[in-house]
C-alpha positions in Angstrom: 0.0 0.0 0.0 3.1 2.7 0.3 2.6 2.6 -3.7 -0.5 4.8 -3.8 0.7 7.6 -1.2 4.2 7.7 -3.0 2.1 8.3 -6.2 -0.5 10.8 -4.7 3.0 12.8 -3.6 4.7 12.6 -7.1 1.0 14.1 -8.5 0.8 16.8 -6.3 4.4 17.5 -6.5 3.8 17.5 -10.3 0.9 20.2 -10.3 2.7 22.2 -7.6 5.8 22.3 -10.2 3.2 23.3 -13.6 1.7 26.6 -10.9 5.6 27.4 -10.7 5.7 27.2 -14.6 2.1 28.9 -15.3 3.5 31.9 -13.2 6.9 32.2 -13.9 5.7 32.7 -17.8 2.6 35.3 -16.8 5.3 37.3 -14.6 7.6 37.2 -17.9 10.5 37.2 -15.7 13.5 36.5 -17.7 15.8 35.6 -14.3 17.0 32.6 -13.3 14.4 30.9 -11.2 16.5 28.5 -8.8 13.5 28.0 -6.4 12.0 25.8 -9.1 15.0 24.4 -9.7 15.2 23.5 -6.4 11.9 22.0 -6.2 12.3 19.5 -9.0 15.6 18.8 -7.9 14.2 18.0 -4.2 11.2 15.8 -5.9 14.1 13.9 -7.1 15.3 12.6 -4.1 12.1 11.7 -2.9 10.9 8.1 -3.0 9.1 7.7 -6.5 8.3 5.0 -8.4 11.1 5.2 -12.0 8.7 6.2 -14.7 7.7 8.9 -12.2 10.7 10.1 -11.2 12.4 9.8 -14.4 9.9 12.5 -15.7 10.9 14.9 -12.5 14.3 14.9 -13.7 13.7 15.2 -17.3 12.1 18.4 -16.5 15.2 19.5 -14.0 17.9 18.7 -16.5 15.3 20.8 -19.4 14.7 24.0 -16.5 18.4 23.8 -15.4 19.8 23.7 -19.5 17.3 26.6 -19.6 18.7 28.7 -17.2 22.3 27.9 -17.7 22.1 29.5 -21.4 21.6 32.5 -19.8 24.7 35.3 -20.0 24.5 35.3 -16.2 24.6 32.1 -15.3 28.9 32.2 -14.8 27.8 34.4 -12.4 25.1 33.7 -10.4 25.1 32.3 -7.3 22.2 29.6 -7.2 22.5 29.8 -3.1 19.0 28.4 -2.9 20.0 25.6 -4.9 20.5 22.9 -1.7 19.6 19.6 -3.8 22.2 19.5 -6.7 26.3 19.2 -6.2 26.9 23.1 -7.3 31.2 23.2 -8.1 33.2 26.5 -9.2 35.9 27.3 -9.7 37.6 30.6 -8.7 38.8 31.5 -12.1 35.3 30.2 -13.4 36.9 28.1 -16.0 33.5 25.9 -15.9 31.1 25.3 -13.4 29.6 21.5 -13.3 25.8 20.7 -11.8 25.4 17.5 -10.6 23.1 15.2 -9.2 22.6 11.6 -8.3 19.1 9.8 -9.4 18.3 6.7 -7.3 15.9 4.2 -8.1 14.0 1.6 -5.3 15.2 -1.4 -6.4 18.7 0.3 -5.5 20.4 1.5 -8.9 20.9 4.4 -9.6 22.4 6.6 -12.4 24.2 10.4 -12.3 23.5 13.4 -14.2 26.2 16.1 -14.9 26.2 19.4 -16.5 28.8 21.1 -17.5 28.9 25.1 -18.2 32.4 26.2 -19.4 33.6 29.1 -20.7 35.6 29.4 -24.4 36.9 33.3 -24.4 34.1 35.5 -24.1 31.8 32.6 -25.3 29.9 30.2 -23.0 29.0 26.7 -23.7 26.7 24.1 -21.8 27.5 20.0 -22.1 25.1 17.2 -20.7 27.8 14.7 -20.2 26.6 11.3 -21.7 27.6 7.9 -19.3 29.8 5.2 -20.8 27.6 2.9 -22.3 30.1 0.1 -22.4 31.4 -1.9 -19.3 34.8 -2.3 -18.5 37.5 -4.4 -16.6 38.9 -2.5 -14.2 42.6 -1.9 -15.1 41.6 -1.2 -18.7 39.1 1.7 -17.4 42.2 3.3 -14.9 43.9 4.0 -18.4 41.0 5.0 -20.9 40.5 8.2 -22.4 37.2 9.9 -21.9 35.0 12.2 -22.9 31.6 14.1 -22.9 29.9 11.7 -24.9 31.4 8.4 -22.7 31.5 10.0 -19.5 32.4 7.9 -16.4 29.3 8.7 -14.1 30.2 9.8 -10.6 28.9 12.9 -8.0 31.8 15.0 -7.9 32.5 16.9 -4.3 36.4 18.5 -4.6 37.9 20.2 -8.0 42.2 20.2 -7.4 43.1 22.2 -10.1 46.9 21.9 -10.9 49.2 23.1 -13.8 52.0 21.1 -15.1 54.5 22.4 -17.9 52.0 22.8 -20.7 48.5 22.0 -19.5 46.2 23.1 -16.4 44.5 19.2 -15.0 41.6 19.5 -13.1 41.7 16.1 -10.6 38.1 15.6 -9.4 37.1 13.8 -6.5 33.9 11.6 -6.9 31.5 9.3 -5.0 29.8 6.2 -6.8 26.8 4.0 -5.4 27.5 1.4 -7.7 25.3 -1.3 -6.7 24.2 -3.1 -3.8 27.1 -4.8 -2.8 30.0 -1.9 -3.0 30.4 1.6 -3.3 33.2 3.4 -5.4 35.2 6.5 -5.4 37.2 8.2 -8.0 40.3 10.5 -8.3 39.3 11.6 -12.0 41.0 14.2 -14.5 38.8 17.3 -16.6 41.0 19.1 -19.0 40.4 21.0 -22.3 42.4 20.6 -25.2 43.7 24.0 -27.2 40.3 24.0 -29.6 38.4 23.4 -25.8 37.5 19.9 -26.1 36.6 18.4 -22.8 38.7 15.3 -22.1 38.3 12.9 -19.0 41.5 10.7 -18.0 45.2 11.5 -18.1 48.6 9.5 -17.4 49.9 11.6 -14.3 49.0 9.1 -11.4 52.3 7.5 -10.6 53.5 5.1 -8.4 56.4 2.5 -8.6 54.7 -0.2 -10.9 52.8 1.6 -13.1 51.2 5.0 -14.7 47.1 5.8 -14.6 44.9 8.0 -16.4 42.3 7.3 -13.4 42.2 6.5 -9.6 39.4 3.6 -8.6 38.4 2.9 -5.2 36.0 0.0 -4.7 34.7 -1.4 -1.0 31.8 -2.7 0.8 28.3 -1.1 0.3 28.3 -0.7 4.5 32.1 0.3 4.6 33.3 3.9 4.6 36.5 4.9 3.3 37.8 8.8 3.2 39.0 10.7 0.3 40.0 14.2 0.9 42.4 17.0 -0.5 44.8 18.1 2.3 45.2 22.1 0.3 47.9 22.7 3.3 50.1 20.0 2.5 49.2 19.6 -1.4 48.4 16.1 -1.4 45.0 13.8 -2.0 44.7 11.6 1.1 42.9 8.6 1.4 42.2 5.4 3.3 43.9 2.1 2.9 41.7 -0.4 1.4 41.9 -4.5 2.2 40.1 -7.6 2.3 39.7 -9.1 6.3 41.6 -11.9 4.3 43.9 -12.8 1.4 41.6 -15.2 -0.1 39.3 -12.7 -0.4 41.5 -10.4 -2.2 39.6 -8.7 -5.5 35.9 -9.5 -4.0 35.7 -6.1 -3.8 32.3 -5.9 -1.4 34.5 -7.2 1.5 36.9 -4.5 1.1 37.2 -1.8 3.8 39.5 0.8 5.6 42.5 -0.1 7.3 44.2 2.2 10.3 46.5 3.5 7.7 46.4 6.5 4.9 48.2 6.5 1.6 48.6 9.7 -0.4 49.3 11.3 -3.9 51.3 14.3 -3.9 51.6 16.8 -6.7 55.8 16.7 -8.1 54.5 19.7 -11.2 53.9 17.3 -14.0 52.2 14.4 -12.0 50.1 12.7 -8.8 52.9 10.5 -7.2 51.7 8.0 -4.7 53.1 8.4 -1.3 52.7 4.7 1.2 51.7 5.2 4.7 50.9 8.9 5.9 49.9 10.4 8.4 46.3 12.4 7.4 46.3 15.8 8.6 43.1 15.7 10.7 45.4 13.4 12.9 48.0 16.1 12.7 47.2 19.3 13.4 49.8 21.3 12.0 50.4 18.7 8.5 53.0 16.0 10.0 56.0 18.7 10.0 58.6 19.3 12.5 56.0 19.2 14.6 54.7 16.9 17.5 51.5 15.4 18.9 51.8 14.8 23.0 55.2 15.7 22.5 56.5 12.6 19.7 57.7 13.8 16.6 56.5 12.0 13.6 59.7 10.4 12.1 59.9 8.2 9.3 59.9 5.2 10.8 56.6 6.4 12.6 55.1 6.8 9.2 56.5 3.0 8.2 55.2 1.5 11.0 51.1 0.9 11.2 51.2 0.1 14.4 53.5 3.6 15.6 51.2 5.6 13.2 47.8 3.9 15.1 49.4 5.1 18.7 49.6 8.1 17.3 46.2 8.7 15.7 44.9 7.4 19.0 46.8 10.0 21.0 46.1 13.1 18.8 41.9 11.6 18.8 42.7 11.4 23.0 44.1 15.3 22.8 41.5 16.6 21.0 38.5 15.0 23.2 40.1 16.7 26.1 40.2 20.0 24.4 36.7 19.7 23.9 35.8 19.0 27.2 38.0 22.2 27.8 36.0 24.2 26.1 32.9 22.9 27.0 33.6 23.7 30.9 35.1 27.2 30.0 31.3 28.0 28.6 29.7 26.7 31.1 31.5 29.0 33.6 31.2 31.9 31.2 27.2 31.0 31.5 27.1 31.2 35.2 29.1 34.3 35.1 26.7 37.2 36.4 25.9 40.0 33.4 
């Protein structure tokens, strides 16, 4: 019976969205209007059945093309916009709207818009998904593009310039399916005619070269993938099986206590084994120290070193809390 309320909602959601339309054309305005925007992109979060919610987004990719043709749309702000992945950058190179459709029988797919500039000029893309499957170590070194995109939500843009050409490395989250989750370190860049390219060779480590970064663990695992801007790098969790007979089943895969990295050397991403993330250290792992131990290298070596001290810098910072949580209770009681 949750069919027939689910439906009633996607109606009335529907004729609430065509009064937005009907008065939007009477008023003639000729603005952006990100509060319907926001409503259909809201709607598509919401629990409908695919036929109905494939029509809610139909309508928010068709509303959001609409208002991204507009001269102002570099420049707006779409602050009210809470439901879609909204990424610029400061040089407003491009600006990319994304959003993640689920379904109830768990798949799901991605949408991705991409509104980049080409000299004075202005062009929107509606990045099409790969519609071929591939192995894994093939798809870490193919080149992509807006008509085979890999389908992702992006949440951090890295840009970095090599010798010749300005890379933009994207981070980006995947639900996959219902056994694993993935995340990507990906690479934007436009060619000199402004050809949007996915995938490039700069991810180095000792064995080999990669266009592309995959991570792939278990669906009720968590793994982090950040960009430490203080110290450069892309940090990230170590991912392994409990056991090595269950190495390349990826839904058993999950974080480790340890952190690798990739570090930017000008031309290239080089993979560094074995840091220590910056949330553990407060001031980046340099000639610092956290309850007075300096991270050497054989700290950073050793998992077991590196745990005692994540564990002591997690112990420092719950009794800084607690610090500050007394020193406003006093300041409370404190007579005006």
């Amino acid at each position: 019976m949750r069919i027939l309320p689910t439906i009633a909602l996607f109606f009335c959601t529907l004729l609430h969205l065509s009064a937005q339309t009907d008065d939007y054309k009477q008023k003639g305005n000729q603005d952006i209007d990100q509060d319907r925007i926001e409503s259909l992109a809201f709607a598509v979060l919401q629990e409908f059945p695919k036929v109905e919610k494939d029509s809610i987004n139909a309508l928010l990719k068709k509303e959001l093309s609409r208002s991204l043709a507009k001269e102002n749309a570099f420049r707006y702000s779409f602050d009210r916009v809470k439901s879609l992945s909204i990424l610029t950058l400061p040089d407003s190179a491009f600006r990319i709207f994304n959003w993640e459709v689920s379904y109830l029988d768990g798949s799901n797919k991605y949408e991705c818009l991409l509104l980049k500039k080409l000299g004075s000029e202005s062009t929107l893309e509606a990045l099409q998904p790969l519609d071929s499957v591939f192995e894994r170590e093939e798809l870490e070194n193919k080149q992509l593009g807006k008509s085979n995109w890999l389908p992702a939500l992006y949440y951090k843009i890295v840009p970095v310039k090599s010798r010749f050409q300005t890379f933009y490395t994207l981070l980006a989250w995947d639900g996959n399916d219902l056994l694993t989750n993935k995340k990507y370190i990906e690479v934007l860049w436009f060619d000199k005619s402004g050809e949007t390219h996915f995938g490039a060779p700069i991810f180095r480590d000792n064995r080999a070269v990669k266009s592309r970064i995959i991570f792939e663990f278990g669906g009720q695992n968590a793994m982090n993938l950040n960009f430490e801007e203080e110290l450069e790098r892309i940090s990230f969790s170590h991912l392994a099986p409990p056991s090595s007979n269950l190495e390349g089943i990826y839904e058993y895969y999950g974080a480790d206590i340890t952190f690798d990295a990739y570090q930017w050397k000008g031309n290239y991403w080089q993979l560094i084994n074995e840091v220590i993330p910056a949330w553990a250290d407060p001031k980046g792992r340099t000639e610092t120290s956290v309850s007075k131990k300096t991270f050497e290298k054989e700290d950073v070596a050793n998992p077991n070193a590196a745990s005692k001290i994540l564990k002591e810098s997690e112990k420092m910072k719950r009794v800084a809390d607690e610090k500050l949580k007394e020193e406003a209770e006093q300041l409370k009681a404190v007579p005006q």
